[in-house]
N, C-alpha and C positions, 0 to 999 in steps of 0.2 A: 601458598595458594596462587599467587600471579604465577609463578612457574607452571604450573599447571593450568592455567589459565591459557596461555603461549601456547605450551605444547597440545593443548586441545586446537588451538586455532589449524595448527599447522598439519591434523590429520582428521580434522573433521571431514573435510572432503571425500574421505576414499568411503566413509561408510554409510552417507547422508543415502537416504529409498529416493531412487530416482524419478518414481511416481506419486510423490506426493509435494504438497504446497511448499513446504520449509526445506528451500533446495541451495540454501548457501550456510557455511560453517557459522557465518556471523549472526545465525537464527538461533544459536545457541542460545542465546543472552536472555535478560528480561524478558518483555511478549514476546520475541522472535520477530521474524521478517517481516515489518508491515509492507503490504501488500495494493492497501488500498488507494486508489490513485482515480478517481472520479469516470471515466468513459474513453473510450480509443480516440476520440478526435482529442480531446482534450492532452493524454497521454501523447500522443504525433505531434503537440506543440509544446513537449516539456513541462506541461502540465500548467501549461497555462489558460487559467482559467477564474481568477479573481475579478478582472476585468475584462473579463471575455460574456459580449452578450453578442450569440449568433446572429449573425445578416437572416439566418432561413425560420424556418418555421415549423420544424419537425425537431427540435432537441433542447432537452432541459439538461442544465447547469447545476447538477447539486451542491457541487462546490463552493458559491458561493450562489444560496439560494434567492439573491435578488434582482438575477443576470438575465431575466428568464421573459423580458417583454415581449419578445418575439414569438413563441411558442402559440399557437394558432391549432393543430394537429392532435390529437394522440398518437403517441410516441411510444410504442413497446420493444424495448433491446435488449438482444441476448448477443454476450459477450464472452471471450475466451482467451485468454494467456499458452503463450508456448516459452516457457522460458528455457534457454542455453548457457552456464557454465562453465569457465573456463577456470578451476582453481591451480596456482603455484606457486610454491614454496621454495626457500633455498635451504632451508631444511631435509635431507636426506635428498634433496632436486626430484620432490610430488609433482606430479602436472597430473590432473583429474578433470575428466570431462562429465559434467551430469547435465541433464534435460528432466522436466516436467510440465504437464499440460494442465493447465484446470481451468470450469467456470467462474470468470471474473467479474461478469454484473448480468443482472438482471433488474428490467425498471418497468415502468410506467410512467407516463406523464402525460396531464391533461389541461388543456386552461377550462377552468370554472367558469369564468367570465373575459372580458378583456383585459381585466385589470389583474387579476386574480388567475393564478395556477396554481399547480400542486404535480404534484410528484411520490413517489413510493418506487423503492429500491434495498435492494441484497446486494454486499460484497464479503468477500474475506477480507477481514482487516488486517491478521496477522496470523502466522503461523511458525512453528519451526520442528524440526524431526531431525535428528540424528542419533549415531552410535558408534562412539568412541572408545578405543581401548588405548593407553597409556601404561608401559609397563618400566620398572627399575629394577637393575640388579642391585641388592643391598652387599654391604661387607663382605656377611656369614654367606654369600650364595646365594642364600633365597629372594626371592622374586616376587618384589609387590606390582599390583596392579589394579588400575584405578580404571573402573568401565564407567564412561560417563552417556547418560542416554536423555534423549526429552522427546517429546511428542506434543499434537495438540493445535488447534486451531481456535481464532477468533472472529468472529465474523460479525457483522452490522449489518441491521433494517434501519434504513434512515426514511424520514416521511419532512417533503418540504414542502411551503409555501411560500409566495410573493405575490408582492401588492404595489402596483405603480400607483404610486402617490401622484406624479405629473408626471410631462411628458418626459423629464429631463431625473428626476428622482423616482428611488424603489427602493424599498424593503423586503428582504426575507429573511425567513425564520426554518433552521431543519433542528428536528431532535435525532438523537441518535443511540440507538440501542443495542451495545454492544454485549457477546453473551460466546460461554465456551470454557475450558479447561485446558489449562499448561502444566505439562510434566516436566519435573527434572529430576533424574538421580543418580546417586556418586554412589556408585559400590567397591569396597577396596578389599583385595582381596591381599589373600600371601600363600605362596607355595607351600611353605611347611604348617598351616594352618586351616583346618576344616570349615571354620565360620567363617562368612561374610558379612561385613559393616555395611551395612546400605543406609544413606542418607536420600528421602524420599523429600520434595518440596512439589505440591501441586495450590496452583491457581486458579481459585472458583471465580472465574468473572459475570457478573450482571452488572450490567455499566451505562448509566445514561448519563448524556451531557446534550448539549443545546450550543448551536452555531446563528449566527446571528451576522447578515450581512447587508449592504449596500454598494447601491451603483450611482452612478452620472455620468450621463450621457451628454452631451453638445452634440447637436447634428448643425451643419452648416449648410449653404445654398448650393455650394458645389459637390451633393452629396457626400459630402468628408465629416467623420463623424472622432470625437475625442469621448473616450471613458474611461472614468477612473472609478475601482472598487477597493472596497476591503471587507473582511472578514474578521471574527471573532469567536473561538470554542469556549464555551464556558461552565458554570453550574454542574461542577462535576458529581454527581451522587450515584452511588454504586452499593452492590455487596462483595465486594469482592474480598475473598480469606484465603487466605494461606495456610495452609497446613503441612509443616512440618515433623518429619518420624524419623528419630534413628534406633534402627534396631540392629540384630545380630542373626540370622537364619543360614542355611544352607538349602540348594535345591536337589532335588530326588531326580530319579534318572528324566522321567517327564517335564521336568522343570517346574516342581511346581515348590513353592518354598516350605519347608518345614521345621521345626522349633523354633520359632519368631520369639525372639524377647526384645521387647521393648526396649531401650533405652533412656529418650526422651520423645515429649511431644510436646508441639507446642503449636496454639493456635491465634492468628491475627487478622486484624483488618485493616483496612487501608482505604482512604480517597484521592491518590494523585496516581490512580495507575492511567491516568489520561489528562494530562495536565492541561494547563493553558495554553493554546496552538491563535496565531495570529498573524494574517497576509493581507499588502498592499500592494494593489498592482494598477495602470494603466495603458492602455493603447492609443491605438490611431490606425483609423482606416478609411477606406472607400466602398462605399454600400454595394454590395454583391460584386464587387472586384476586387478585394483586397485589404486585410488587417495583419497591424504588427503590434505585438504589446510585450513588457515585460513585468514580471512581479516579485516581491520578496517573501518569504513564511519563517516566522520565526515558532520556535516548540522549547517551551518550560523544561527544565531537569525533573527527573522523577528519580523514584528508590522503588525496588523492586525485590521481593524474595531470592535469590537462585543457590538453591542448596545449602537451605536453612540462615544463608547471609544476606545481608543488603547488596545490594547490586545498586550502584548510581549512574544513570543516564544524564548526562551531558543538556546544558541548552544546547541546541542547534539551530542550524538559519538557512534555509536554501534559497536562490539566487537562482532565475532563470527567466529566458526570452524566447520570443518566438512568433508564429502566426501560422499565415494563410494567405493560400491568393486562386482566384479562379478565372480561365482565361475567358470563357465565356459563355454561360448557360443556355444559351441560345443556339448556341449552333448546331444543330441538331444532324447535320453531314457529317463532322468533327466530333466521335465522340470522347477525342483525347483533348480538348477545348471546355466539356464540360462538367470535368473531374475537378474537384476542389484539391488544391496538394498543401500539404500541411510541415514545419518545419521546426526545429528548437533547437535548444540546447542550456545545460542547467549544471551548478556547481552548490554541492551540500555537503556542508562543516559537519559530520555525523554527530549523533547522540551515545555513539560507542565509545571509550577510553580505555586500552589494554596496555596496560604495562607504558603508561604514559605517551601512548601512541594513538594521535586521532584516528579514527576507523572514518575515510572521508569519499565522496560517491564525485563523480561529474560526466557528464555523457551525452550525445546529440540521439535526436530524433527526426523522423520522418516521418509521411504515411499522405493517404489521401480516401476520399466521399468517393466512390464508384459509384453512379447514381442507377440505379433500376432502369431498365430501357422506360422510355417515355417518360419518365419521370422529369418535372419542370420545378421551377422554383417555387410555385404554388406546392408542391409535395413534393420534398426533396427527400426522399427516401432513397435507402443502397445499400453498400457493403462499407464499412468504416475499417481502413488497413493503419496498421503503426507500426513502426521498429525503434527499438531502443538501444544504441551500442552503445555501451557506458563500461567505468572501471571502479573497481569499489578496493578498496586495504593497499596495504603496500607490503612488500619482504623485510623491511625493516625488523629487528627484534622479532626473530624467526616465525612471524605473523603471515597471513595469507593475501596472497593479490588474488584476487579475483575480475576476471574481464567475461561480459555477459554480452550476449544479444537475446533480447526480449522482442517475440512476433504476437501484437495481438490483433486480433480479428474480432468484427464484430455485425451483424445485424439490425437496422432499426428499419421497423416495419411502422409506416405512418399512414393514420388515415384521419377521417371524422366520424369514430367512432364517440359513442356516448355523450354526441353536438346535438341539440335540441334543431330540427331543422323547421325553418321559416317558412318554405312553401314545399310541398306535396310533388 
């Protein structure tokens, strides 16, 4: 089964739909690609965002939902991924290029009070799609072959709130409700043989779990400000089942299958398909000129269906730093002075293990706030750009390198919408 495990890796590339979410071989696996990665500024600093409480006043922090004192505005954004593909192998010397585009957030965010916000948001959380064929010549000449396929997306509504306790301490609180179906199936076939074995495994997920976080703040005289946060995923409760079938059928010219016999089925359930996820992080900056912060996340192993077997996911820990700096909002001749530009870079031990080979990520980021003409720090509204060059596998044990650059784009549109206003 590892052998074919490998040789999946090394040609998933050529057959992955170049239009849909699940656009790297290594979506194969368990949920496939997670995806979800909190807003384009956030992503432009490597995803730092545990101890990230914005200087402005137009952007909430779901990531860690206690970040969020500044938030003054409603906040509506609509966001987009363009992801790039570079797979290679030294296996047969593959190089496959794939692209896909999809919508990667949608939000809300409002403060209730001054102390008090909330927040309401959509992302994909994971996805994966491929189709794989794998073929052997046997002894006798005949010719088995193994089509491996999966499909399937997972996506989250998350709803947060935060409450400053002081000036210096906050709390928030987000639930998360994740929901959707993963395919996977191994059909084997053989040349001198009319039937085919399909082994079918689909994942029904409805999945809630609960993030729980905190910040501190130190602001000093010289407008220099220190915070440090953490975060915490937890109370994992779900339906999520498994359902696995192997059966025997063949398909008719239309494809469609005909004399199914069953073989076996079997049906389960499970609560760690979202385990315990946990990040600390802190910075330091200069109020509306400048922050640098870094943080760590660490993520629980899981076990997972794929193709009627256990699948085990790895603990994992990512590792990353980054910021921001703005040259000056004011200058209103200059309007390359009052673009915010954003900066990182990040190193992640993966939760992948194939053939005793870590599946492991690391890559820098860019990006920068293009503010709306007139738009001042009172309503700092714009266009939110990111880029992510990053390298994920290696050729090692005829496995896949993959090198990506990810463009995502994004809109937040701010005003004092749904503010009770004081005077007429």
């Amino acid at each position: 089964m590892k052998f074919i495990f490998a040789i999946t890796f090394v040609t998933a590339g050529i057959y992955l739909n170049a239009q849909n979410i699940g656009n790297s071989p290594y979506a194969a696996y368990g949920i496939g690609d997670v995806k979800y990665d909190n807003t384009v500024e956030n992503a432009a600093m490597a995803g730092i965002s545990t101890a990230y409480v914005t200087d402005f006043n137009s952007s909430f922090n779901f990531k860690n939902p206690a970040a969020n004192e500044n938030l003054q505005l409603t906040s509506i954004k609509l966001e987009a991924t363009n992801e790039n593909n570079f797979f290679k192998s030294d296996h047969n010397d593959y190089k496959v290029t794939k692209h896909s585009t999809y919508l990667s957030n949608i939000s809300i965010a409002f403060p209730v009070s001054q102390k008090v916000k909330f927040g309401l948001g959509y992302q994909p959380y994971s996805s994966k799609n491929y189709n794989v064929v794998v073929t052997e010549t046997l002894s006798d000449g005949s010719i088995k072959a193994n089509n491996f396929r999966g499909e399937g997306t997972l996506s989250t509504v998350q709803g947060a709130i935060s409450y400053q306790i002081s000036p210096e301490f906050a709390l928030g609180l987000r639930t998360n409700f994740y929901f959707g179906n993963l395919y996977d199936i191994d059909e084997l076939m053989y040349s001198d043989a009319e039937l085919i074995n399909g082994y079918e495994t689909r994942n029904r997920v409805k999945n809630y779990n609960f993030t729980l976080g905190t910040t501190y703040q130190k602001k000093y005289e010289n407008d220099r400000k220190l915070t440090i946060g953490a975060t915490t995923t937890f109370g994992n409760s779900n339906e999520m089942e498994s359902y696995f079938t192997n059966s025997t059928y063949f398909y008719n010219n239309n494809g469609i299958k005909n004399y199914v016999s069953v073989v076996e089925e079997r049906n389960t359930s499970g609560n760690n398909l979202l385990p315990l996820e946990a990040s600390v992080g802190a910075g330091f900056g200069h109020n509306l000129r400048w922050f640098a912060g870094a943080q760590v996340d660490y993520r629980k192993g899981e076990t997972i269906q794929f193709v009627g077997q256990d699948f085990q996911y790895q603990d994992s820990y990512r590792v990353a730093a980054g910021g921001w700096f703005l040259p000056n909002a004011n200058n209103f001749r200059n309007y390359f002075e009052r673009i915010i530009y954003r900066y990182g870079a990040f190193y992640e031990k993966g939760n992948l293990q194939i053939n005793d080979t870590d599946i492991n990520r690391f890559g820098i980021t860019f990006g920068a706030t293009l503010p709306f003409k007139n738009t001042t720090l009172n309503r700092m509204t714009g266009l939110d750009v990111g880029v992510e060059l990053g390298k994920r596998g290696t050729l090692k044990n005829n496995l896949v390198n993959q090198n990506y650059i990810n463009v995502k784009v994004g809109f937040n549109f701010a005003d004092r919408w749904f503010q009770k206003r004081l005077y007429n």
